[in-house]
N, C-alpha and C positions, 0 to 999 in steps of 0.2 A: 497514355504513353508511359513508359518505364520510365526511371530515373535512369541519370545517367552512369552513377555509382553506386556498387552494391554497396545495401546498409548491413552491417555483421549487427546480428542480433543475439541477447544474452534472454532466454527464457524461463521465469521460475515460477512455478507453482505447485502444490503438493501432490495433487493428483494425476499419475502418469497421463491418465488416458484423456486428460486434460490437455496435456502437456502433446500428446500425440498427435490430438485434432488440431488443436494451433500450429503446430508446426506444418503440420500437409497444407493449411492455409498458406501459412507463407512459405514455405520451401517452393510451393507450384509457382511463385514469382521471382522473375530473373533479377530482379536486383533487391531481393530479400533473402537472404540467406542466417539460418540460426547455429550458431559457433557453438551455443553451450547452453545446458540446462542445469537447472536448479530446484530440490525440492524445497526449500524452505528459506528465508531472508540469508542466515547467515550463508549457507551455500556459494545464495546471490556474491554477497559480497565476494567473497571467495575466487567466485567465477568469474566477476567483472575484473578482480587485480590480475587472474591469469590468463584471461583473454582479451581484455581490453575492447570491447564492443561498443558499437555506435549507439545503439540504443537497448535497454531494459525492458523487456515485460516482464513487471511484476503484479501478482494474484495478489490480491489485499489481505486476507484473510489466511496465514503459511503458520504452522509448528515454529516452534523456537525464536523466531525473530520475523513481523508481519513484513508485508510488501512496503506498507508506508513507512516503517523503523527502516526497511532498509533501503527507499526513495531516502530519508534525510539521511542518511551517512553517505549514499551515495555521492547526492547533493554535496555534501562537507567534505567530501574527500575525493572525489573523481568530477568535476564538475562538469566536464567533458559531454557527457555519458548522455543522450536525453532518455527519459524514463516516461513509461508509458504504466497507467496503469489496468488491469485485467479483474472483472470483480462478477459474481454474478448479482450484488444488489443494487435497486435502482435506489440508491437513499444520499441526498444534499448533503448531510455531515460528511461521509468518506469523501463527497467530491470536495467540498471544498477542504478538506485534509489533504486530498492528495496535489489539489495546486499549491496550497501551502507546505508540501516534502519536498517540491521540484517538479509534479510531475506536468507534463503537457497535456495530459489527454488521459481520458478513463472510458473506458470501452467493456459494453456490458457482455458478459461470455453468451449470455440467449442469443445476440445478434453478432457474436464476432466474425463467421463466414461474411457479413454486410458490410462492416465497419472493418476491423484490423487492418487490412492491408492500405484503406486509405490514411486510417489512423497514424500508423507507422512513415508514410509518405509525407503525410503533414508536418508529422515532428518531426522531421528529415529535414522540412523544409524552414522550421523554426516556428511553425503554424500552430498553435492550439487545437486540440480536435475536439470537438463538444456535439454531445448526442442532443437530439432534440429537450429528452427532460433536463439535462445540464443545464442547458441556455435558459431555460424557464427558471430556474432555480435560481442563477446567478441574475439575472431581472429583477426577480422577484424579491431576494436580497439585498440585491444594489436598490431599489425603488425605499424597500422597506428601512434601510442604513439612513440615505436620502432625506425622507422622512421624518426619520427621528435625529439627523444629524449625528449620527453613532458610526467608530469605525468598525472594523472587523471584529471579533468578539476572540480574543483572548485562549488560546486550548485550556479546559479543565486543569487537566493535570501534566505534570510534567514529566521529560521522557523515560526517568526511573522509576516514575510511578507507574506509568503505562506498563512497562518492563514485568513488573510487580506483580499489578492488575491482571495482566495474559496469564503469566506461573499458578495464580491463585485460583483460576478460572479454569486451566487446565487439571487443578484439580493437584497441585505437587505441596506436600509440607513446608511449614517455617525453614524448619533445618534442609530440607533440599532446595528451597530457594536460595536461601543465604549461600550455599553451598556452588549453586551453580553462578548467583552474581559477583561469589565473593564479597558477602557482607555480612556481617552479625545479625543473628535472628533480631536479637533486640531492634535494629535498624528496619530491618522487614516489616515486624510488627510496627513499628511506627509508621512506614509509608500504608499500609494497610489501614490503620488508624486513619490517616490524615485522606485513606482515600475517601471509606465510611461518609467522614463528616463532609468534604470537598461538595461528595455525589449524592449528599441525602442517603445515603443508603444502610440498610440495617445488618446485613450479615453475606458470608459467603454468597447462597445465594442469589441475594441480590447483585454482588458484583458478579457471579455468571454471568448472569443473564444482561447486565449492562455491557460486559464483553464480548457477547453475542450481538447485541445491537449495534454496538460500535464497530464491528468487523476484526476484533484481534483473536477469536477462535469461531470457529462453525460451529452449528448447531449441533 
């Protein structure tokens, strides 16, 4: 059965023809309707202050600012907003990132013709929406916590660092980072430093490909 009120939906993800197939999904339902899209987080943001929509899909993985950067500002600034997230990887770290940005629900793009529309209705309803491996995951976490009597475990680094981390990953210099965070090279190089040592890690490289696994740039 429909709801009984249409949700205005805010859509962002990088890929148009991403963005195209999601919407035909939910446009074809009468109380789903998509107000605005978005290529990339900041956009998002952008798009939720000038349209005020009930719900977000955000892509995890977006140029300039990820879905989960812009799930927490959302979260801290529009709280309203329920946020849904859109990813094509099945992997426990983004998911429990994304409950811990705001979001309700993570919805894999292989299966979103199956999932979205109920997904969407869920968090409509205040409902969490979790895919089969989600549910196994958080079990198996919660069992594992349980266990060792440990709570949730802390994010690596922190959200300037991440900031940092994606810039260096996509591959931009000192001086155009600082440039675009507004911050002294000096400064950069030190989050850079402190990320190295945080993450075990040895050189640019390695933070690619840590950037890659974590979902803040595609392969």
């Amino acid at each position: 059965m429909p709801e009984a009120t249409e949700t205005r939906i805010l859509l962002a993800d990088d890929h148009q023809l991403v963005r195209r197939g999601v919407r035909l999904i939910l446009d074809a339902e009468p109380d789903l309707t998509v107000v605005a899209e978005a290529g990339n987080g900041a956009e998002a943001l952008e798009a939720a202050l000038a349209h005020h929509p009930d719900l977000a899909i955000l892509d995890i993985a977006m140029p300039r600012m990820t879905g989960l950067q812009a799930a927490r500002e959302l979260s801290r600034t529009q709280p309203d907003i329920r946020l849904l997230m859109l990813t094509m990887y099945d992997n426990e770290q983004y998911f429990f990132e994304a409950l811990a940005a705001g979001a309700s629900g993570y919805v894999l793009k292989s299966v979103a013709d199956r999932d979205l529309v109920e997904a969407c209705r869920a968090t409509m309803r205040g409902e969490p929406f979790l895919y089969p491996g989600a549910v196994n995951a958080l079990i198996r976490n919660y069992l594992d916590r349980s266990r060792h009597g440990e709570p949730l475990p802390e994010r690596a680094i922190t959200d300037r660092e991440e900031e940092v981390l994606k810039l260096v990953a996509e591959g931009h210099t000192s001086q155009q980072i600082a440039d675009m965070l507004l911050i002294s090279i000096k400064t950069v190089e030190r989050h850079r430093a402190n990320l190295l040592q945080k993450l075990g890690l040895k050189d640019r490289l390695e933070l690619t490909r840590y950037a890659i696994r974590s979902g803040l740039i595609e392969p």
